[in-house]
BABAVO-725168 format. One record per residue (C-alpha): residue in one letter; z, x negated, y negated; residue number from 1. Coordinates in Angstrom, 1 decimal. Example, Ala and Ser with C-alpha at 12.3 -4.5 7.8 and 13.67 -1.06 7.14 Angstrom:
// residues 2
rest	w	u	v	nr
A	7.8	-12.3	4.5	1
S	7.1	-13.7	1.1	2
END
This chain:
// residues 478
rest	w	u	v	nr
X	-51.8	-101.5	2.4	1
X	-53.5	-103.6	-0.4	2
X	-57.3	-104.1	0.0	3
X	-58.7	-107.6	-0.1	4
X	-61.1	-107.2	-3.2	5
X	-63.6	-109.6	-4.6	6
X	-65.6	-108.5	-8.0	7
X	-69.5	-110.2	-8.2	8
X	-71.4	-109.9	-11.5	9
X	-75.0	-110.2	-11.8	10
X	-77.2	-110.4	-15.0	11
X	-80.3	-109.0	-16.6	12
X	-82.3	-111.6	-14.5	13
X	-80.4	-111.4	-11.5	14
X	-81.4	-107.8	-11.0	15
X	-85.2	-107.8	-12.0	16
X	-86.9	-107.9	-8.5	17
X	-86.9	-107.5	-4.6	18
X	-86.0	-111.1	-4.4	19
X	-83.0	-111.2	-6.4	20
X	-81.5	-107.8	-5.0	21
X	-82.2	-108.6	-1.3	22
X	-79.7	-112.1	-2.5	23
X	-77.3	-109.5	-3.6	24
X	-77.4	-107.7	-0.9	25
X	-77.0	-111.3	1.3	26
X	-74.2	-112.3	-0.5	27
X	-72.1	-108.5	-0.4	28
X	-72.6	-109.0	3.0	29
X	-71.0	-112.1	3.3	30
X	-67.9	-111.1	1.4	31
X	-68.0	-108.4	3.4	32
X	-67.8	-110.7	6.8	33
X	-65.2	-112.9	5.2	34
X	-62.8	-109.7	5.1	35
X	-63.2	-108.4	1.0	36
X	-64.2	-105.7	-0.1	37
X	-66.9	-105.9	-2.7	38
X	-67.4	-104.6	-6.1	39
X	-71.2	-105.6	-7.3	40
X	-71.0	-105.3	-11.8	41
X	-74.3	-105.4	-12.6	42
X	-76.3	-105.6	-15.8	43
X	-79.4	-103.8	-17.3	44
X	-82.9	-105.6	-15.8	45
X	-83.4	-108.4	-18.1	46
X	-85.1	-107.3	-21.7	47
X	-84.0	-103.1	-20.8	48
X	-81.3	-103.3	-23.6	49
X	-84.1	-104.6	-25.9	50
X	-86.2	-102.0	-25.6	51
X	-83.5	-99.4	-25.6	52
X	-82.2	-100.8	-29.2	53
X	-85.9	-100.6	-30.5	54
X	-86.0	-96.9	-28.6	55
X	-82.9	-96.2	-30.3	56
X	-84.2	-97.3	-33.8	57
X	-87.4	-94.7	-33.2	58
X	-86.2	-91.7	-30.5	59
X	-89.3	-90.4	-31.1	60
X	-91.6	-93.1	-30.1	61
X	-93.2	-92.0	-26.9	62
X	-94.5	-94.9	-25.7	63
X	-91.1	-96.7	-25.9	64
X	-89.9	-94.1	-23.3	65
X	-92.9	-94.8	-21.4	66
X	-92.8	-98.4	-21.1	67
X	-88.8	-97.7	-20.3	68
X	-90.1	-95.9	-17.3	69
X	-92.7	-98.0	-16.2	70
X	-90.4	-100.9	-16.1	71
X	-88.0	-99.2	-13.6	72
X	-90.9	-97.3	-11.8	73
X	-92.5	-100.6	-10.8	74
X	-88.8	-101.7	-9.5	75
X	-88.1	-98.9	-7.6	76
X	-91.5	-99.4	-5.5	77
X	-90.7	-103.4	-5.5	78
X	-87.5	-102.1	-3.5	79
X	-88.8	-99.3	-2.0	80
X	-86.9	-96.7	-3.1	81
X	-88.7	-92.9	-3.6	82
X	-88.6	-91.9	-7.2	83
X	-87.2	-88.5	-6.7	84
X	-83.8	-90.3	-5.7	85
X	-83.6	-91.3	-9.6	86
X	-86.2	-90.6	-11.5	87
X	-85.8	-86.7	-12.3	88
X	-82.0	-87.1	-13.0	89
X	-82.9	-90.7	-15.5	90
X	-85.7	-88.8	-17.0	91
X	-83.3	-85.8	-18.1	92
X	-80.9	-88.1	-19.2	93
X	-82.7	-90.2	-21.3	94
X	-84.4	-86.9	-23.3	95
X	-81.1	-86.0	-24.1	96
X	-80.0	-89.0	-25.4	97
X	-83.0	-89.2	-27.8	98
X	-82.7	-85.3	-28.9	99
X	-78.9	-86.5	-30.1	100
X	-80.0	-89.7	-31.5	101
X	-83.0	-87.4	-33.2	102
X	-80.3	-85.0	-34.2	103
X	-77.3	-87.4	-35.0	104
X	-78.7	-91.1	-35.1	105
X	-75.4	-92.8	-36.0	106
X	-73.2	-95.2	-33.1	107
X	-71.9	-92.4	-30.7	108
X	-75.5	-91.5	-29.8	109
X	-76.8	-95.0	-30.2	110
X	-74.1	-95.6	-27.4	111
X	-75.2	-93.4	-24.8	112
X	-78.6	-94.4	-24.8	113
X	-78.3	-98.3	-25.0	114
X	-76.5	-97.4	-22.1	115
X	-78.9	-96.1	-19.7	116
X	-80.1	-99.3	-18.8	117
X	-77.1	-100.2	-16.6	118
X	-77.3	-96.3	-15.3	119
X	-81.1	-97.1	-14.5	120
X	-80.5	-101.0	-12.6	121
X	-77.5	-99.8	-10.9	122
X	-79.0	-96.3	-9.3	123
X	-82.1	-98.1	-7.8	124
X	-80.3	-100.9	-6.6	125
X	-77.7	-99.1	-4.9	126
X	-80.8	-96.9	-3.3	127
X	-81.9	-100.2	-2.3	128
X	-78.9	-101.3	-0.8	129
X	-78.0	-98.3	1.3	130
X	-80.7	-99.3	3.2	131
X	-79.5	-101.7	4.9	132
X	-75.4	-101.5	4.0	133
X	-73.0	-99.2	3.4	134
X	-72.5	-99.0	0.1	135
X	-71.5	-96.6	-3.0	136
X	-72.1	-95.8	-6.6	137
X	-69.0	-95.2	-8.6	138
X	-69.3	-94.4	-12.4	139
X	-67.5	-97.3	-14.7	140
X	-65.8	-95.3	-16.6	141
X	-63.5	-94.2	-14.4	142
X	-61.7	-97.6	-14.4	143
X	-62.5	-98.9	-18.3	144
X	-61.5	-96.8	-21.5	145
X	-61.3	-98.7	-24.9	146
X	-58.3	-99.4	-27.1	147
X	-58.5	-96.5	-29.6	148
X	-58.8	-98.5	-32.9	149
X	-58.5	-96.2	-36.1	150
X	-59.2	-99.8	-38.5	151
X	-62.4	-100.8	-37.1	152
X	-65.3	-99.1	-38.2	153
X	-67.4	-96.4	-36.5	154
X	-70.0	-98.9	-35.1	155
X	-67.8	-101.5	-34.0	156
X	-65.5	-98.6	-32.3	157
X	-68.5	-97.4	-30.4	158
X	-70.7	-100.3	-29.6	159
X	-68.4	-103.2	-29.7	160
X	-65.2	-101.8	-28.5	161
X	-62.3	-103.3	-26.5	162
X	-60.1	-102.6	-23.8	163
X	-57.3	-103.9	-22.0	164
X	-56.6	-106.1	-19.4	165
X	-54.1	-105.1	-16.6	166
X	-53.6	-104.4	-12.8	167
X	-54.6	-100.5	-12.0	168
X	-53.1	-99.8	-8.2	169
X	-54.2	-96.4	-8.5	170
X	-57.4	-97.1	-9.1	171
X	-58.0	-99.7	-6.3	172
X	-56.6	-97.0	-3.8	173
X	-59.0	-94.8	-5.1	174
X	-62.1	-97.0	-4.2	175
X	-60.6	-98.5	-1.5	176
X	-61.3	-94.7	0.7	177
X	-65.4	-95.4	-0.6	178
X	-67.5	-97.3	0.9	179
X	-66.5	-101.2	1.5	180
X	-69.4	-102.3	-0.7	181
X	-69.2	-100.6	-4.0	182
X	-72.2	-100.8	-6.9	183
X	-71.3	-100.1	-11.1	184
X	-72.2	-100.8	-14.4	185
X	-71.2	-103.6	-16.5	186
X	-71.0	-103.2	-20.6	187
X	-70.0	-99.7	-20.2	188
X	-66.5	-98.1	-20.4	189
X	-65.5	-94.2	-22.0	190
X	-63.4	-93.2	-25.1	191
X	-60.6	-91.6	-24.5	192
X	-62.5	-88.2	-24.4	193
X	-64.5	-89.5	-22.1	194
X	-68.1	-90.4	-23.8	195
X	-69.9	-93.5	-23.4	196
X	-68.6	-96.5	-25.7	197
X	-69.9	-100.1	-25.2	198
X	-68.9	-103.5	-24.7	199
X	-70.6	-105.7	-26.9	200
X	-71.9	-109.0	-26.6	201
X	-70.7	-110.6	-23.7	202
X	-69.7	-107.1	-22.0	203
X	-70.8	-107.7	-18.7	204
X	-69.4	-110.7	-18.0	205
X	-66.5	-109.1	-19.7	206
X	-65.8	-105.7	-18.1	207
X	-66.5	-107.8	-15.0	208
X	-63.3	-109.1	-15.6	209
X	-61.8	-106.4	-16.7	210
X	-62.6	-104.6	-13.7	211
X	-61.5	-107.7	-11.0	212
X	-58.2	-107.4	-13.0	213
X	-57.7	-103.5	-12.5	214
X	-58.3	-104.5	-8.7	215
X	-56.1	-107.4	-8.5	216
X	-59.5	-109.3	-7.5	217
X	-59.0	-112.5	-5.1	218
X	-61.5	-113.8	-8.0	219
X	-64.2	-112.8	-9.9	220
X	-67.8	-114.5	-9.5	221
X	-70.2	-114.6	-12.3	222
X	-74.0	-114.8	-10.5	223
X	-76.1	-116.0	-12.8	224
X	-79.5	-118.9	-13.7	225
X	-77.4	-121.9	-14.2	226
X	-74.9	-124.0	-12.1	227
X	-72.0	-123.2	-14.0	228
X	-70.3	-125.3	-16.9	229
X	-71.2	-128.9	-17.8	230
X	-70.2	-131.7	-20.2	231
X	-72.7	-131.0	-22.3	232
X	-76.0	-129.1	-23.1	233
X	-78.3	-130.4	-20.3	234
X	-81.2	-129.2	-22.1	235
X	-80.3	-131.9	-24.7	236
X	-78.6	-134.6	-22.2	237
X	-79.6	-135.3	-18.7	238
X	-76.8	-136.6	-17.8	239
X	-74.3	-133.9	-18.5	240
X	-72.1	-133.2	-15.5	241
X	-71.3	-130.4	-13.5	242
X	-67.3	-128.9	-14.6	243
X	-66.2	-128.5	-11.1	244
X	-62.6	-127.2	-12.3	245
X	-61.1	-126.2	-15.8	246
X	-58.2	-124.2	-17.0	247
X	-58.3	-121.0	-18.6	248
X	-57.7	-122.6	-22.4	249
X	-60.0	-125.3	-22.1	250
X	-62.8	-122.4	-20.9	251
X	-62.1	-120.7	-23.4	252
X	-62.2	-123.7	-26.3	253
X	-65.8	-124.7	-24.6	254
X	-66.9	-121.1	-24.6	255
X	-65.9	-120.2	-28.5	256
X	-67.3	-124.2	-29.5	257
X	-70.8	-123.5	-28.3	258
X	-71.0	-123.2	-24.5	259
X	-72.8	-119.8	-24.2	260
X	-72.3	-119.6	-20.0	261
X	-69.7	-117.3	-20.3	262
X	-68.5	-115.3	-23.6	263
X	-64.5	-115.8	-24.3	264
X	-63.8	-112.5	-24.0	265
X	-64.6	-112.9	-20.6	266
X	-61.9	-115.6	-20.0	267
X	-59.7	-114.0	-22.3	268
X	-59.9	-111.1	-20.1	269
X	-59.3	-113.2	-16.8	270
X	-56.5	-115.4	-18.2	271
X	-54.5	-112.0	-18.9	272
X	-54.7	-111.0	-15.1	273
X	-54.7	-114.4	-14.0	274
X	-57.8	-113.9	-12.3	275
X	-59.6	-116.9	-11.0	276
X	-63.4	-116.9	-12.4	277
X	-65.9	-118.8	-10.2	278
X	-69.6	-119.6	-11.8	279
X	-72.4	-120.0	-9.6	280
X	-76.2	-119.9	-9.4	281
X	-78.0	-117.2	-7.9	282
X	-81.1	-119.3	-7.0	283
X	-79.6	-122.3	-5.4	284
X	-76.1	-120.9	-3.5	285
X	-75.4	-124.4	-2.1	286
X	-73.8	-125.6	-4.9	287
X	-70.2	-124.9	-5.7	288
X	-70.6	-124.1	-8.8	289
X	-67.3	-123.9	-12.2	290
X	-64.0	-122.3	-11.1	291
X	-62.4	-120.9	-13.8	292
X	-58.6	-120.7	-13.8	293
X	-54.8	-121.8	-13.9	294
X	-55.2	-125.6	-13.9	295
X	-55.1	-127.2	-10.1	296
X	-56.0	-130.9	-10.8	297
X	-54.0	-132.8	-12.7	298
X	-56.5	-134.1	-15.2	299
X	-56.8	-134.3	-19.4	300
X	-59.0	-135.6	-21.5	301
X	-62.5	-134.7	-23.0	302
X	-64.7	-132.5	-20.6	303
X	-66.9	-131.4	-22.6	304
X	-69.2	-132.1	-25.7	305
X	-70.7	-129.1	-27.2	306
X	-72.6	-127.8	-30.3	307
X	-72.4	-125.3	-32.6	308
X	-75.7	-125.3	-34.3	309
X	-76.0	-122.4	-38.3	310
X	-72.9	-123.7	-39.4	311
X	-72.1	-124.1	-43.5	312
X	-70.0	-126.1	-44.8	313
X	-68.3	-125.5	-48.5	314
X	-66.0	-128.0	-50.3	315
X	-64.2	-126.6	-52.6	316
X	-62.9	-128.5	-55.5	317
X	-60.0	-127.6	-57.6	318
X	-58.2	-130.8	-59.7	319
X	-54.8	-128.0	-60.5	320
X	-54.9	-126.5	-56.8	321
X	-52.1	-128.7	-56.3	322
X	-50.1	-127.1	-59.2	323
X	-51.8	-123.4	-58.7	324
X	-49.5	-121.1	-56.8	325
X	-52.4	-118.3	-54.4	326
X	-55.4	-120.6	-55.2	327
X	-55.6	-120.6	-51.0	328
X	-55.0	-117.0	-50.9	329
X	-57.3	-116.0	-53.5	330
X	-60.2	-118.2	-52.0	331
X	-59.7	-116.5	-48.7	332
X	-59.7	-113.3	-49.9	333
X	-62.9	-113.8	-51.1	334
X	-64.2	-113.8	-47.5	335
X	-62.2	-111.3	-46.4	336
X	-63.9	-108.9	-49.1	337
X	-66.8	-110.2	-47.8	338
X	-66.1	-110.0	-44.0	339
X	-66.9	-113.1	-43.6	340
X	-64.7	-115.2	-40.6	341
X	-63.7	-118.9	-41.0	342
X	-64.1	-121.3	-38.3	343
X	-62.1	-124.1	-39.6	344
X	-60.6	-125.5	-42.7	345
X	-59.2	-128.8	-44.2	346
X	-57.1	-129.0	-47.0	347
X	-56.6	-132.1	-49.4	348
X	-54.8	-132.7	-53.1	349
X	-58.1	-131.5	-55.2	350
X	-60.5	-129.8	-52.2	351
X	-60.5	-127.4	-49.7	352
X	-63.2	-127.7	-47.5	353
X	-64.3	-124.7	-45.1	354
X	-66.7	-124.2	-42.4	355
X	-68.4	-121.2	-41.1	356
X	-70.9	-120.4	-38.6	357
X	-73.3	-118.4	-40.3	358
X	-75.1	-116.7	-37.1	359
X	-72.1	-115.5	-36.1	360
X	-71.3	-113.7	-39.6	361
X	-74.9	-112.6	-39.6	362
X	-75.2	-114.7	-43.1	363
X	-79.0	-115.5	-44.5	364
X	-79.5	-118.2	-47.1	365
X	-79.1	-115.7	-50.1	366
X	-75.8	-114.4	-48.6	367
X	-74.3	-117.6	-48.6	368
X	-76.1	-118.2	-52.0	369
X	-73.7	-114.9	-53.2	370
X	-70.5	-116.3	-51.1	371
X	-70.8	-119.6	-53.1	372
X	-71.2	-117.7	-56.4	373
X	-68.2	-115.7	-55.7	374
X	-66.3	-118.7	-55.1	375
X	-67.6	-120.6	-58.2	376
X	-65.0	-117.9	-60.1	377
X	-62.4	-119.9	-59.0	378
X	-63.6	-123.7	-58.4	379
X	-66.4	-126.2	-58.0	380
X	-68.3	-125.0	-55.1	381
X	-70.7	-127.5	-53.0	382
X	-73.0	-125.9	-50.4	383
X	-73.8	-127.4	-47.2	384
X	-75.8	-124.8	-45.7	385
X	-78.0	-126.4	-42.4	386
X	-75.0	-127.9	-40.9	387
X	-73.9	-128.8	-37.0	388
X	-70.5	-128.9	-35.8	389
X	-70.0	-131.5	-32.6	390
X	-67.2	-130.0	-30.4	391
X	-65.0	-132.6	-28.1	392
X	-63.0	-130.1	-26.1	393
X	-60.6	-130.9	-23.6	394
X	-56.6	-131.2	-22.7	395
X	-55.4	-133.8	-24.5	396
X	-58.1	-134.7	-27.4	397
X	-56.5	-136.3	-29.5	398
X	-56.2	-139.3	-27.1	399
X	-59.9	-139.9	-27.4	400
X	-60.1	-141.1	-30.4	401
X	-59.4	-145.2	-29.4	402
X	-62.8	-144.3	-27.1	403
X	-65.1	-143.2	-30.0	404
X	-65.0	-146.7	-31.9	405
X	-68.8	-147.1	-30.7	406
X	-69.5	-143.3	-31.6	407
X	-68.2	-144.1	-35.1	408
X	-71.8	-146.3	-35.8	409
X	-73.6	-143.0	-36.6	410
X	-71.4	-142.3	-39.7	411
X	-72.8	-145.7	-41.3	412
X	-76.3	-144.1	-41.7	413
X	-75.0	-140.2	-41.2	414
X	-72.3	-138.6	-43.4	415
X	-69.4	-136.7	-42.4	416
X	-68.7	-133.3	-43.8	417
X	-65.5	-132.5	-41.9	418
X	-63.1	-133.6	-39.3	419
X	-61.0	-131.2	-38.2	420
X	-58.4	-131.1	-34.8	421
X	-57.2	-128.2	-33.3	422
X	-53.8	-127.0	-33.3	423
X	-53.2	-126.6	-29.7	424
X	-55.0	-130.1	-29.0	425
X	-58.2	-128.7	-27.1	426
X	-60.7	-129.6	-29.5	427
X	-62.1	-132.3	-32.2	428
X	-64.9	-131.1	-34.3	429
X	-67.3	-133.4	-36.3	430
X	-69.2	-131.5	-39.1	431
X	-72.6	-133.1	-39.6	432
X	-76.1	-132.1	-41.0	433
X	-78.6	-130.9	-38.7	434
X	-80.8	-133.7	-39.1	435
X	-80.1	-135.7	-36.2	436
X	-77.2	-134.2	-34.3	437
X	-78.3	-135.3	-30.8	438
X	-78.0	-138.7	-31.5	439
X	-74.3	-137.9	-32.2	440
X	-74.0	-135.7	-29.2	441
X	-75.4	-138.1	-26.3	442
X	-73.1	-141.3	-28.0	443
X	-70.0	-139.3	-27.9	444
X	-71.3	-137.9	-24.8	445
X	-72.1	-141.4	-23.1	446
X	-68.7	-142.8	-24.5	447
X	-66.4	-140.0	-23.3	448
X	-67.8	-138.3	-20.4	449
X	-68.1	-141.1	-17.1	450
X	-71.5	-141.6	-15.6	451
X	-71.6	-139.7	-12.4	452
X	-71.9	-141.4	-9.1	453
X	-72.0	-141.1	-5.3	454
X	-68.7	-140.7	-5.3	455
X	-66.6	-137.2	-6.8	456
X	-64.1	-138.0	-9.4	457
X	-62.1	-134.8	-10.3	458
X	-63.1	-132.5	-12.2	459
X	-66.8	-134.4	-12.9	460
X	-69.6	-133.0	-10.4	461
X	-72.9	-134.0	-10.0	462
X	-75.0	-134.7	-12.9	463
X	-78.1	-131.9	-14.2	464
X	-80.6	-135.1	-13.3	465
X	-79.1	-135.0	-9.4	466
X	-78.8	-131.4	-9.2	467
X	-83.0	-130.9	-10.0	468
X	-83.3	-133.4	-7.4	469
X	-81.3	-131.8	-4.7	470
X	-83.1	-128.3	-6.2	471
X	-86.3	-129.8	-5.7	472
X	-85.8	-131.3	-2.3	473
X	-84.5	-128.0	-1.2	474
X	-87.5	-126.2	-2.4	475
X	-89.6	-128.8	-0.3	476
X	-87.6	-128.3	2.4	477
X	-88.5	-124.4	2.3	478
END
């Protein structure tokens, strides 16, 4: 018989304190009570993997280890768990890890001990939870081992590796004889001889997925500090609304464009399996929250205006380009050589004009200063180097341009570097200087996204404006 299973993530701040593990432990028991059985992914305690990178950089730094300890020390009493449950076992662990990072400091070692954080939130917790549930530990790296990839280098191979989606029966039957509510680590998986390799950026939310795919999850929910997905930043605009429902490609256009909620690799991972992805707020579990997944409403148009903020921008001028056979190929070979990823490029008779988000290459001004030197071999370079690229994501976005006639005003006072449309017609991006992007933003934002109301309209929720309202009368309330 096939279990009914259901995968919950939980972040760094999710798992810091009594308050937010006893809402764990609430909400396992509910999916419990609805018939699933449960698999809690859980991250490091919020700032952990911090101090473990700066641990990693010194192994010998004593009071790094110390403050490691203290951290989980005061946790363990805040959930009142005995430290000889965990603390002997964490304490040996964590000397090793330092004696082969003393011994060896290069990414295998570096691996294990960034590590322990998820080892360290995921014993306690568990401790906590058996208190009052029956749960179980189980060891991640039983179900996740990475794609062996010869090409990629030894750092990206150990602490940014990959692994693939797909449905493991065997494994599900396996945890399906443990107990109903099951605790692990997210970020984590094994090499194929079976040492610690991690995730990456995003790896939680990622092996999450991952995992709710080797278990043929119901769906996967991602616990977490915000609502879910909305129609903009609403740090920046109020009025962005809540995403009650988007497809797979259109999550995955936001996420890459500059929504940070969830990391694509994530929906990448969830699209593969087909596994639904729901988003929702650990703080205030009344609202519904973004479900992630194969499209349900029958809706297109712009959802979303997001932000990429560290882009460059290069135009690159070339009167014979037109008459130059490889002048493309040897321009882009020049950031290949460099290791340097393009974002987006547009072509014309004399100029090739290229963007490139520049925290996401790691590239400082004198970097970019080299990249444009490099270039000048071959053509007139023009640097644009504090540069913002404005995102209109959503099925069908090419039909919104007869809506941005009002949005076009800013251009009069505001030049525009780049206009580029995506292939699979997801996505318009504006290239802009930095200097007053928000303006841009909430006018494309006001002219494309509808002002929300009493009443639902598809895939538009409540506004951020209403949902501090309904957050703060709850609080009242309590």
């Amino acid at each position: 018989m096939t279990e009914n299973w259901i995968v919950l993530k939980f972040g760094g701040t999710s798992v810091a304190g009594r308050e937010q593990w006893e809402t764990i432990a609430s909400l396992a028991h509910a999916r419990r009570t609805e018939g699933f059985r449960v698999l809690l992914v859980c991250s490091a305690v919020a700032g952990v993997t911090n101090r473990l990178t700066a641990l990693a950089d010194h192994p010998d730094s004593a009071d790094g280890l110390e403050e490691l300890l203290v951290i989980h020390r005061t946790l363990g009493l805040d959930l009142g768990v005995a430290e000889h449950t965990w603390l002997p076992r964490v304490e040996k662990d964590l000397q090793r890890c330092l004696q082969d990072l003393l011994r060896d400091p290069g990414p295998r070692h570096r691996a294990a001990l960034l590590a322990m954080g998820e080892w360290l939130s995921t014993t306690i917790g568990c401790e906590f939870m058996k208190q009052r549930l029956d749960v179980g530990w189980v060891d991640v790296r039983e179900a996740l081992e990475v794609i062996d990839e010869k090409e990629r280098s030894p750092a990206r191979q150990w602490l940014s590796a990959a692994c693939k989606p797909f449905a493991a029966s065997e494994l599900a039957e396996n945890w399906s004889v443990l107990s109903p509510i099951l605790v692990t680590q997210g970020f984590i998986a094994k090499t194929s001889e079976g040492e610690t390799a991690l995730l990456g950026r995003g790896g939680s939310d990622t092996s999450a997925a991952l995992l709710a795919g080797r278990l043929s999850a119901k769906r996967l929910e991602i616990w977490t500090d915000v609502p879910g997905l909305f129609s903009a930043d609403p740090r920046l605009i109020g009025e962005a609304r809540l995403l009650t429902e988007v497809d797979y490609a259109e999550a995955l256009e936001m996420a890459a464009s500059g929504a940070t909620v969830v990391h694509p690799r994530c929906i990448r991972a969830a699209a593969e399996t087909s596994t639904p992805v729901v988003i929702r707020d650990l703080n205030h579990h009344g609202i519904a929250g973004t479900r992630i997944g194969k499209k349900r409403l029958e809706s297109s148009g712009i959802k979303a205006v997001t932000c990429q903020q560290h882009m460059a921008v290069l135009l690159l001028q070339n009167l014979d380009a037109r008459f130059q056979v490889g002048f493309l190929a040897e321009v882009f070979s020049v950031f290949r050589r460099r290791g340097i990823s393009i974002d987006l490029v547009a072509t014309s008779e004399t100029t090739t004009t290229v963007a490139i988000n520049c925290a996401a290459n790691h590239l400082g001004a004198e970097a970019l200063d080299e990249l444009a030197i490099d270039l000048g071999s071959l053509c007139d370079v023009t640097l644009f180097s504090d540069c913002v690229c404005v995102n209109l994501v959503g099925g069908g976005a090419r039909k919104a341009l007869f809506r941005l006639q009002d949005v076009m005003r800013y251009f009069e006072d505001h030049p525009l570097l780049m206009l580029s449309q995506s292939a699979n017609d997801l996505c318009l991006s504006l290239l802009v200087h930095s200097d007053d992007h928000v303006a841009l933003l909430r006018s494309a934002h006001a002219a494309l996204i509808p002002p929300a109301s009493g009443v639902a309209d598809g895939v538009f929720g409540p506004s951020w404006m209403q949902l501090q309202r309904i957050a703060g009368s709850t609080a009242a309330d309590e």
